[in-house]
C-alpha positions, 0 to 999 in steps of 0.5 A: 739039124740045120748048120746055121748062124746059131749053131756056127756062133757056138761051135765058134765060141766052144773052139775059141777057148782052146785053139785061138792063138795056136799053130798049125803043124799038120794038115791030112786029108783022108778023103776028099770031103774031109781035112784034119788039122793038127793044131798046138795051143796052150802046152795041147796037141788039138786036131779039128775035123772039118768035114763037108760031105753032104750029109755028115757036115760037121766041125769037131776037135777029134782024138781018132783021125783017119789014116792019110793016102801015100801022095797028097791030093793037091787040095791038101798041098796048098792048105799045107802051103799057105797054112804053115807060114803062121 
């Protein structure tokens, strides 16, 4: 299935209702196509998966996420960086 503007409008309009207005409080990224993002909103802890492998591309609030390597990847420290000002 294509990922275009159709189906980004309502990924966009299914994540609005619940993470607008919230804050970031952890950035992981278990592999290297692959960024988690753990998200407080509304009394909820959220984590959105945001992948970008080639062939599993996708965007998707999760309850299972993958364990994290020991050392950051430098990616991931500077989402971390300019992600936890808000």
């Amino acid at each position: 299935m294509a990922f275009d503007g159709i189906v980004a409008k309502q990924v966009v309009k299914e994540l609005q209702s619940c993470l607008v207005g919230g804050k970031v409080n952890r950035v992981m990224e278990p592999n290297k196509n692959e960024i988690y993002l753990d998200i407080y909103s509304h009394g909820k802890n959220y984590t959105l998966d945001c992948s970008i492998a080639s062939g599993n591309y996708r965007v998707h609030l999760t309850n299972s996420p993958k364990s994290n390597p020991m050392t950051p990847p430098h990616f991931c420290m500077v989402l971390r960086k300019h992600l936890s000002r808000f």
